[in-house]
C-alpha positions as CSV (number, residue, x, y, z in Angstrom):
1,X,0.0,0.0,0.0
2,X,2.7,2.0,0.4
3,X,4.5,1.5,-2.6
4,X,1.1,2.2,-4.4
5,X,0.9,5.4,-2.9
6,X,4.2,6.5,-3.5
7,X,3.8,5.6,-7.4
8,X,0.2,7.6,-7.4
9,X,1.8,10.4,-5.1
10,X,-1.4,10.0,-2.7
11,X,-1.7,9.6,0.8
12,X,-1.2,5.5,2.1
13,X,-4.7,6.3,4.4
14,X,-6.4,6.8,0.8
15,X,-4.9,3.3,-0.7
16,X,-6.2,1.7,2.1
17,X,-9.7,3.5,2.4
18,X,-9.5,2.3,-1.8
19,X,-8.6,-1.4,-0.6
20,X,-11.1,-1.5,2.3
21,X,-13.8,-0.4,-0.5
22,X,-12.9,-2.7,-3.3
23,X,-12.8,-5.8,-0.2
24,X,-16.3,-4.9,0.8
25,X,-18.2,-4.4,-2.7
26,X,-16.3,-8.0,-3.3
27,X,-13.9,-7.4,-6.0
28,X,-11.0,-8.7,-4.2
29,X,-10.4,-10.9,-1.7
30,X,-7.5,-10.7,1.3
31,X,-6.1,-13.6,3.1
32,X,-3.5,-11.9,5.4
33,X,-0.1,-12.2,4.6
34,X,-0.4,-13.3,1.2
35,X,-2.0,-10.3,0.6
36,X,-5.1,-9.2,-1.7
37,X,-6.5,-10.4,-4.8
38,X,-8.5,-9.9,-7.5
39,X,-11.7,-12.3,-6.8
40,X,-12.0,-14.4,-9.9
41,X,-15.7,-13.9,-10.0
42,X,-18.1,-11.9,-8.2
43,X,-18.8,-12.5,-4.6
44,X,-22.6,-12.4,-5.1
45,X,-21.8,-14.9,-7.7
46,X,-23.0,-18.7,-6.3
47,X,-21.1,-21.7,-6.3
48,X,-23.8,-23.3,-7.9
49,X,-23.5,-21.8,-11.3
50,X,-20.2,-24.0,-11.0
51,X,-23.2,-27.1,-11.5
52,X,-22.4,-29.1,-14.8
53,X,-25.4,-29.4,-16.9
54,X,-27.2,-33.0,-17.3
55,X,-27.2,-34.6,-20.1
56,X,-30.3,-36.2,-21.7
57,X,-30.1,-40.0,-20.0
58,X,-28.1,-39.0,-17.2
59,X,-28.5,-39.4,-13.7
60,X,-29.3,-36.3,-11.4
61,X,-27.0,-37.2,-8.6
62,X,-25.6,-33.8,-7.8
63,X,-28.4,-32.1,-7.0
64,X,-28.5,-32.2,-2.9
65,X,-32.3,-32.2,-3.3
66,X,-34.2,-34.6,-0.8
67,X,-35.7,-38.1,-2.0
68,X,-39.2,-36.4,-3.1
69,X,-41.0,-39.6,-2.2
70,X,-39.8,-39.3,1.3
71,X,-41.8,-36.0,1.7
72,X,-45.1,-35.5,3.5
73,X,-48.3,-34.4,1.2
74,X,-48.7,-30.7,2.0
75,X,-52.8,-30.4,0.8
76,X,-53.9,-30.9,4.3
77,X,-51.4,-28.9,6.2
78,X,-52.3,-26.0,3.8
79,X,-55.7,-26.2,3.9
80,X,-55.7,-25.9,7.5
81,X,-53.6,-22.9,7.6
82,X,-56.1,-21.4,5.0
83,X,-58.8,-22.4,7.5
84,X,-57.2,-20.6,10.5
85,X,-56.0,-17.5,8.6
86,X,-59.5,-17.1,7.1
87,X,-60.9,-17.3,11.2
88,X,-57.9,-14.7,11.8
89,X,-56.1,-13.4,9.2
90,X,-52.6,-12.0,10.2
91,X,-52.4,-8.1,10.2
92,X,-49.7,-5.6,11.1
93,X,-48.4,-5.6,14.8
94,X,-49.4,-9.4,15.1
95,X,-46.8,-11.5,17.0
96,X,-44.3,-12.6,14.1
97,X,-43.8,-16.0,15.6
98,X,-46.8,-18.1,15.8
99,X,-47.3,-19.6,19.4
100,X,-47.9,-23.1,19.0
101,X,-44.9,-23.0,16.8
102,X,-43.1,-21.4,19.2
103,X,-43.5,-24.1,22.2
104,X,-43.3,-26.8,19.7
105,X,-39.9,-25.8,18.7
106,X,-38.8,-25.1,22.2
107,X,-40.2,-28.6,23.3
108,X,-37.7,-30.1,20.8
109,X,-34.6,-27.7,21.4
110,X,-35.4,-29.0,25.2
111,X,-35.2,-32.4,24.5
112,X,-32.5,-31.9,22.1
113,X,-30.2,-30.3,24.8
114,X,-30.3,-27.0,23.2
115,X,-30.0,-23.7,25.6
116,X,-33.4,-21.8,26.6
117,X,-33.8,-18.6,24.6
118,X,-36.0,-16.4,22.6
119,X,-37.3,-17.2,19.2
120,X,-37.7,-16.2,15.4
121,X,-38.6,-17.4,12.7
122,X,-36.3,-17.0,9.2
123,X,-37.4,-17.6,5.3
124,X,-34.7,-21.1,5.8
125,X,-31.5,-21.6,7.6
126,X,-29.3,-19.7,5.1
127,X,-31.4,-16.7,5.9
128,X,-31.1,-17.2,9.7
129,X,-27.7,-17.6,9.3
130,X,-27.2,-14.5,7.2
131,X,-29.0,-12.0,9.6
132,X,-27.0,-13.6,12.5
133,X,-23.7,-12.9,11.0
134,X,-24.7,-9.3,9.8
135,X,-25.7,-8.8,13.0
136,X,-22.7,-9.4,14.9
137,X,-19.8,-9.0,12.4
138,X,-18.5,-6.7,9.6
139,X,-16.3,-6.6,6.2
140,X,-13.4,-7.6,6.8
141,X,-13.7,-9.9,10.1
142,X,-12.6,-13.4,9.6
143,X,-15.2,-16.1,10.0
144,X,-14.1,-20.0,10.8
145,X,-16.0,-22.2,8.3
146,X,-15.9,-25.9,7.5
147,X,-13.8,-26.9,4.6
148,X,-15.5,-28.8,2.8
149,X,-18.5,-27.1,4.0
150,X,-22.0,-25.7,2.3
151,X,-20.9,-23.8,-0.8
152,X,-24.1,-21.5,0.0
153,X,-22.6,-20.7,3.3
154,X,-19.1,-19.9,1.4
155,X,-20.4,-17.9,-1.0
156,X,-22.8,-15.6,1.9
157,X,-19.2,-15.4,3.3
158,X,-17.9,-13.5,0.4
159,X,-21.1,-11.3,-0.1
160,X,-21.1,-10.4,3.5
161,X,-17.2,-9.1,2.7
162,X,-16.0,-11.6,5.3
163,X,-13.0,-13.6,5.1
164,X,-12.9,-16.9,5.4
165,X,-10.7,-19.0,7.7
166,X,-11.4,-22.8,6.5
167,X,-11.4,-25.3,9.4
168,X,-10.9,-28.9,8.6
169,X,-13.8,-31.8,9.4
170,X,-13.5,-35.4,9.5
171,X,-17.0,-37.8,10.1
172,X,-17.2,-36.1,13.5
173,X,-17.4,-32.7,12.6
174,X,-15.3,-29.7,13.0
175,X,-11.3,-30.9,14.0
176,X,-11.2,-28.9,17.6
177,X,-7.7,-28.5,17.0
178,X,-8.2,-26.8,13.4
179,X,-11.0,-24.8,15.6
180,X,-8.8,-23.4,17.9
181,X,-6.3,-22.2,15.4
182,X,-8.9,-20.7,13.4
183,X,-10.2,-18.9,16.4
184,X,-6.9,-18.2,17.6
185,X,-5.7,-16.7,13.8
186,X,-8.4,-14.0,15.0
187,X,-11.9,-15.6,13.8
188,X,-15.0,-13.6,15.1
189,X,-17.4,-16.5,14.2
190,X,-17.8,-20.3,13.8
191,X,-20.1,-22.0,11.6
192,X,-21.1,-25.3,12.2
193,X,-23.4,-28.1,10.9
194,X,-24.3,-29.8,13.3
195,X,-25.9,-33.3,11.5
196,X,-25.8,-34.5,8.1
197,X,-23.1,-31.8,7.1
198,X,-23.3,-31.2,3.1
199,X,-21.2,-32.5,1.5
200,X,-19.6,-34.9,4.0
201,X,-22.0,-36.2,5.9
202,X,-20.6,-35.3,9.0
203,X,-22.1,-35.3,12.4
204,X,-20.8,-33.4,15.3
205,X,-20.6,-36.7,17.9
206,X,-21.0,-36.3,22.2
207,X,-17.0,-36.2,22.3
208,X,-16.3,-34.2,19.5
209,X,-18.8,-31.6,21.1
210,X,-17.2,-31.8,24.2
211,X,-13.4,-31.2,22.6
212,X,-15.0,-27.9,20.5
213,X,-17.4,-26.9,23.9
214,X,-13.7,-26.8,25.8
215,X,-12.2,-24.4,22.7
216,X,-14.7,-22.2,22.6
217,X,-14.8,-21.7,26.6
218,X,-10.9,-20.4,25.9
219,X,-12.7,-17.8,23.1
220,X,-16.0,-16.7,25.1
221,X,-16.0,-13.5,22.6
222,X,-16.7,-16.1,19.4
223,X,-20.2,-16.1,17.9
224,X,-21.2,-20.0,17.6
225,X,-24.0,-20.4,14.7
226,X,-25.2,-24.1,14.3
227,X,-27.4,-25.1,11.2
228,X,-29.1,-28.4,11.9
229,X,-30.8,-28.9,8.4
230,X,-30.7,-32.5,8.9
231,X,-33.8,-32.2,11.6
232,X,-36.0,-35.1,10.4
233,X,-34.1,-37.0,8.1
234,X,-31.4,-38.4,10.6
235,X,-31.0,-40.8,13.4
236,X,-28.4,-39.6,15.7
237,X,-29.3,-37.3,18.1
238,X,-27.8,-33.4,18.2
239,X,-24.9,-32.4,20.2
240,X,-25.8,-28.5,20.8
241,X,-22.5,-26.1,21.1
242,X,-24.4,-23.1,22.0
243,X,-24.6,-21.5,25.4
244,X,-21.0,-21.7,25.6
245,X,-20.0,-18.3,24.0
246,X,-21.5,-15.1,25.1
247,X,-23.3,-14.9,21.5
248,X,-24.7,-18.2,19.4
249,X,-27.4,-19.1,17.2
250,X,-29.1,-22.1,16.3
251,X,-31.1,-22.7,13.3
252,X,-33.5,-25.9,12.7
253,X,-34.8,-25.8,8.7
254,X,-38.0,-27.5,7.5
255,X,-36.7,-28.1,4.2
256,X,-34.7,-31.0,4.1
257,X,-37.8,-33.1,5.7
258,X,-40.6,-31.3,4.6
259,X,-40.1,-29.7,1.3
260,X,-38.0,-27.1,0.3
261,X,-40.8,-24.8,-1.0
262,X,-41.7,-24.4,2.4
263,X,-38.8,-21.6,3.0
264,X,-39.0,-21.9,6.8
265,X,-36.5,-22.0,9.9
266,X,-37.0,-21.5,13.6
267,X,-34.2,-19.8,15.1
268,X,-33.1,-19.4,18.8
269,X,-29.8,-17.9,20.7
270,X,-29.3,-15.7,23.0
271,X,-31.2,-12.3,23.7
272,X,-28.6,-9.7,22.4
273,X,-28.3,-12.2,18.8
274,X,-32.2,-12.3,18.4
275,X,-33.0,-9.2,19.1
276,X,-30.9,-8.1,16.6
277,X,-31.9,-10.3,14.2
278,X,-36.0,-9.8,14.6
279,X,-34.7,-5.9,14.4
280,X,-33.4,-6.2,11.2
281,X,-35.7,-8.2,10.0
282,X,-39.0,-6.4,11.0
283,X,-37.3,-3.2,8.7
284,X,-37.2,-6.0,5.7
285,X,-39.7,-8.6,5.2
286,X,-41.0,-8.2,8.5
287,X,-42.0,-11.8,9.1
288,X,-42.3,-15.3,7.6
289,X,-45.7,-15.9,6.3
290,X,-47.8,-17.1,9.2
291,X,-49.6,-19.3,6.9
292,X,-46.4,-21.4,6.3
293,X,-45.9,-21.0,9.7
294,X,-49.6,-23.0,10.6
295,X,-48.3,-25.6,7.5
296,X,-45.6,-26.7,9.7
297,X,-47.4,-26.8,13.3
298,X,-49.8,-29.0,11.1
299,X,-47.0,-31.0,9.9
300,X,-45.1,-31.2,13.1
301,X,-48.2,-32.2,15.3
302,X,-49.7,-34.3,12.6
303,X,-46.6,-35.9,10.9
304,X,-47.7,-38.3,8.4
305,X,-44.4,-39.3,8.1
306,X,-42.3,-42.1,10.2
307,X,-39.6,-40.1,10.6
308,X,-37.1,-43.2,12.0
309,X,-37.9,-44.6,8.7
310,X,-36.9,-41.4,6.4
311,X,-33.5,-41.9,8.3
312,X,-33.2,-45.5,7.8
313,X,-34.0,-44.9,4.0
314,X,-31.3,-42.4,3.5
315,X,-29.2,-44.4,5.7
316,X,-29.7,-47.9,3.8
317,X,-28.7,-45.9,0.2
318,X,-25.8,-43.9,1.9
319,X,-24.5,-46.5,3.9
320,X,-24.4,-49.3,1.3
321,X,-23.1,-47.2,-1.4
322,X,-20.1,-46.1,1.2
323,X,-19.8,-49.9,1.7
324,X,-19.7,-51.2,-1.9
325,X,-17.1,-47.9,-2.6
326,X,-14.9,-49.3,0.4
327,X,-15.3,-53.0,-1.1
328,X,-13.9,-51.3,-4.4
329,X,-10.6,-50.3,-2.8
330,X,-12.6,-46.4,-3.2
331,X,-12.8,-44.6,0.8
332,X,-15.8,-42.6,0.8
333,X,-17.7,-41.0,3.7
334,X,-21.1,-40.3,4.6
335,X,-22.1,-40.5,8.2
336,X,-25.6,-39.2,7.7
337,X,-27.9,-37.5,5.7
338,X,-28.0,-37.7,2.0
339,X,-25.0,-36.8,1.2
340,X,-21.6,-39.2,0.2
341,X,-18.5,-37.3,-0.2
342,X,-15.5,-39.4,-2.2
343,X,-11.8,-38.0,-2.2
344,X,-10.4,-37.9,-5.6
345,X,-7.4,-36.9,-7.3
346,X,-8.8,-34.8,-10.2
347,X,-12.3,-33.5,-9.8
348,X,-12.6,-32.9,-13.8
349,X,-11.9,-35.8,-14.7
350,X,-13.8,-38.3,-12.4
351,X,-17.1,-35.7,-13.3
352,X,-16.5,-36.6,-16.9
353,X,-16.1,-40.2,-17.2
354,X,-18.5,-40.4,-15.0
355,X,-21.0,-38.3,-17.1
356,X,-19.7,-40.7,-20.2
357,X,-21.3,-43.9,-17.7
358,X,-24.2,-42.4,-17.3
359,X,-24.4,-40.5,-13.4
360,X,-23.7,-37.0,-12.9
361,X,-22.1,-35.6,-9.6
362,X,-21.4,-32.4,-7.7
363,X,-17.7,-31.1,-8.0
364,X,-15.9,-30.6,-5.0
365,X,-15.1,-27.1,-5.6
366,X,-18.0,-25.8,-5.2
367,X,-17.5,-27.3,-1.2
368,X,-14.3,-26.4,-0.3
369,X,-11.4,-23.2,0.5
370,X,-8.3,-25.2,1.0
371,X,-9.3,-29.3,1.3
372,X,-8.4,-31.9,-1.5
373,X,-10.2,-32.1,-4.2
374,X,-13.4,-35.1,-4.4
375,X,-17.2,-35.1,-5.3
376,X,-20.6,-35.7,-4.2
377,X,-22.8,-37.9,-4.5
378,X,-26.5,-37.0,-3.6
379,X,-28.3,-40.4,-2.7
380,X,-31.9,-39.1,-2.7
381,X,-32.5,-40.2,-6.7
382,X,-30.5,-43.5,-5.9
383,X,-32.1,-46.8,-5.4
384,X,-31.2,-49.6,-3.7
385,X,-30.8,-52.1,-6.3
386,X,-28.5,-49.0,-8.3
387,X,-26.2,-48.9,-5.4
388,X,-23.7,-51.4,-7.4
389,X,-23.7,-50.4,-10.5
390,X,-23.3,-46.7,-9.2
391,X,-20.6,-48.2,-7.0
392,X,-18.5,-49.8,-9.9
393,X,-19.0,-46.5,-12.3
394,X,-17.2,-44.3,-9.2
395,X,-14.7,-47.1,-8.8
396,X,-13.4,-47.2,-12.6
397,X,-13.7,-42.8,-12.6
398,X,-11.7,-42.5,-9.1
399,X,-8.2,-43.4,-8.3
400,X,-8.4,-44.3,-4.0
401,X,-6.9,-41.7,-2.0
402,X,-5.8,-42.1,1.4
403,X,-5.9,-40.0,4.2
404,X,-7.8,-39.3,8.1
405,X,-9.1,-36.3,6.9
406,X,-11.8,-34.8,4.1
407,X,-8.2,-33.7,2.7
C-alpha cells in the first residue's frame, strides 16, 4: 500500500480506504499475509453456477435435493392454515412467531439439549444464518467455516465481505484443533453443521462436542452459529454447542424433511443475537408468512411421516453405497444425511467419465477453501438395487486416495 501510494503520489490512508472499499463491494479478496487479490468472479456470484449441466439419459445425482417420495403431502397442512387465517387473518403488529410453533420448537430444542432462549422465525436456515452474521460482524472480520463445508454458506461469506478461515472436518465434525487455530488466527465467528453436514456427511458426535465446547470456553467472545438442516431426516441425536459463548445461534430448517418450497427456519440464541436479528428483519420482510408457519405446526403435530424410517431410507442408500465404494478399494464418507463425499485426485476428470457412464455428480469445488479435491454424491435419486452399479462407475472414474481427513 505503500508502494502504491508513492507511485500515485497519494496519501497511504487513501490506498487503504480504496482497498477496504474494493474488499467490501467483493472485487477482491484478502487472506493476510499473502495479501489481496483480485476475486475471480463476483462475490454475489453462487457456487452453484459451478453445477455441470445433465445430459439427456443422465443421472441427477448432484443435486442435494431430498428423495421427493420421502416428503409429507402438503394439501392438508395447507388447507388448514387457509382455515385458520380465514378465522384470523394475520395483520400488522401481530406476533411474528406463531405460538404453537413457538412451544413446539422449544419442546424439541429442550429435549435436544439446546439452551433456553428467545425465538424467530427466518425464510430457511441460510437466511437465519445471514442475519446472524450481519448482525454481529462486519467486512473484513474473519469467520471459521468448514472446509469442505455448504458452498451457499461460502459464497454468503464473500457477499457479506467476510474472510474466510477454512477449518478442517473429519466424520465427527469440526477438528477442535483446526478450531482453535482458526479462532486463535483471530476468527469472530464459527459455523457449524451440526448433522448431516453437506457435502460430507458429517455429524458433530457427544466427544467431539465436548473437545470444541472446551475451545470455545478459551474464546467466550466467538459467535457460535449451528445449522441443523438435517432435523427429520437423521438418526443420531444433536450435540448443541451453544450456550457456551456469550453470543450463538441455532437454526432448525423445515426443508430437508418437509419440502423445500416451504422456506421456513425457527431460530433461537441468546437475547442480544435475536433481538438483533427480529430488528433487522422487521425493517425488511417483517415476518415469515404465518400461513407457512400454521403448514408446519400442522406438519409437526400431525406428521404423516415415520420419521425413524426417512432416516433408515437415506441411511440404507448412503451407507451401502459407502460400503460397496470401500469393497472397491474407493474410501468414501457419509455418516448421515443424503449426502456421500469421495476423495479424488482430479475432480474434472472423475465428473466426466462419470457423465460418459451415465451419473452426474457435484464437484468438489463448489464445497471447499483449501481441502483436497473429491465429489458428491447425492443419494436421494438413488435406489437400492442401483447402489452397485453406481458403485462400480465411481470405482473405474476414481483413483483411491488415502488419508484421516476430508483432505
Amino acid at each position: 500500500m505503500r508502494e502504491l501510494a508513492g507511485v500515485l503520489g497519494v496519501n497511504p490512508n487513501t490506498v487503504a480506504a480504496a482497498y477496504r472499499t474494493l474488499r467490501e463491494r467483493g472485487v477482491i479478496e484478502t487472506d493476510g499475509r499473502r495479501g489481496s487479490r483480485v476475486r475471480g468472479r463476483p462475490a454475489s456470484a453462487p457456487r452453484d453456477e459451478l453445477r455441470m449441466a445433465m445430459p439427456p439419459g443422465v443421472r441427477n445425482m448432484a443435486s442435494g435435493n431430498p428423495d421427493v417420495r420421502l416428503l409429507p403431502p402438503l394439501d392438508r397442512a395447507l388447507a388448514v392454515a387457509a382455515e385458520r387465517y380465514a378465522q384470523a387473518p394475520t395483520l400488522y403488529g401481530d406476533d411474528p412467531v406463531v405460538p404453537e410453533l413457538a412451544r413446539l420448537a422449544r419442546a424439541g430444542f429442550d429435549a435436544d439439549g439446546v439452551p433456553d432462549g428467545p425465538m424467530a422465525v427466518t425464510s430457511g436456515a441460510l437466511d437465519g444464518i445471514e442475519r446472524v452474521l450481519s448482525g454481529h460482524l462486519r467486512p473484513g472480520d474473519a469467520i471459521a467455516i468448514e472446509d469442505p463445508g455448504w458452498g451457499s454458506v461460502l459464497d454468503l461469506a464473500a457477499a457479506l465481505g467476510l474472510r474466510v478461515v477454512p477449518v478442517a472436518v473429519d466424520d465427527e465434525g469440526p477438528v477442535a484443533a483446526e478450531v482453535e487455530r482458526a479462532l486463535r488466527e483471530g476468527a469472530r465467528a464459527l459455523v457449524v453443521t451440526s448433522r448431516a453436514q453437506n457435502p460430507t456427511g458429517a455429524a458433530v458426535s457427544a466427544g467431539r462436542a465436548a473437545e470444541l465446547r472446551a475451545v470455545l470456553t478459551r474464546h467466550p467472545e466467538a459467535l457460535v452459529v449451528e445449522d441443523d438442516h438435517g432435523h427429520g431426516i437423521v438418526d443420531v441425536p444433536l450435540h448443541a454447542l451453544g450456550g457456551v459463548t456469550r453470543h450463538w445461534a441455532l437454526a432448525r430448517s423445515t426443508a430437508k424433511a418437509y419440502g423445500p418450497d416451504l422456506r421456513l427456519a425457527v431460530l433461537t440464541g441468546d437475547a442480544v443475537t435475536l433481538d438483533r436479528v427480529r430488528g433487522r428483519q422487521r425493517l425488511g420482510p417483517g415476518w415469515v408468512s404465518r400461513l407457512l408457519q400454521y403448514a408446519v405446526v400442522e406438519l409437526w403435530t400431525g406428521d404423516a411421516v415415520d420419521r425413524a424410517a426417512v432416516a433408515r431410507s437415506y441411511g440404507e442408500r448412503r451407507d451401502g453405497l459407502v460400503a460397496a465404494l470401500l469393497e472397491r478399494g474407493v474410501r468414501a464418507h457419509g455418516r448421515t444425511g443424503m449426502n456421500v463425499w469421495v476423495p479424488v485426485a482430479d475432480e474434472t476428470g472423475v465428473v466426466t467419465r462419470l457423465m460418459a457412464s451415465g451419473w452426474g455428480v457435484a464437484p468438489g469445488r463448489r464445497f471447499r477453501v483449501e481441502s483436497g479435491p473429491g465429489v458428491r454424491v447425492t443419494v436421494s435419486g438413488l435406489r437400492i438395487g442401483e447402489v452397485a452399479g453406481l458403485a462400480d462407475a465411481l470405482a473405474t472414474a476414481v483413483r483411491p486416495v488415502v488419508g484421516g481427513r476430508f483432505d
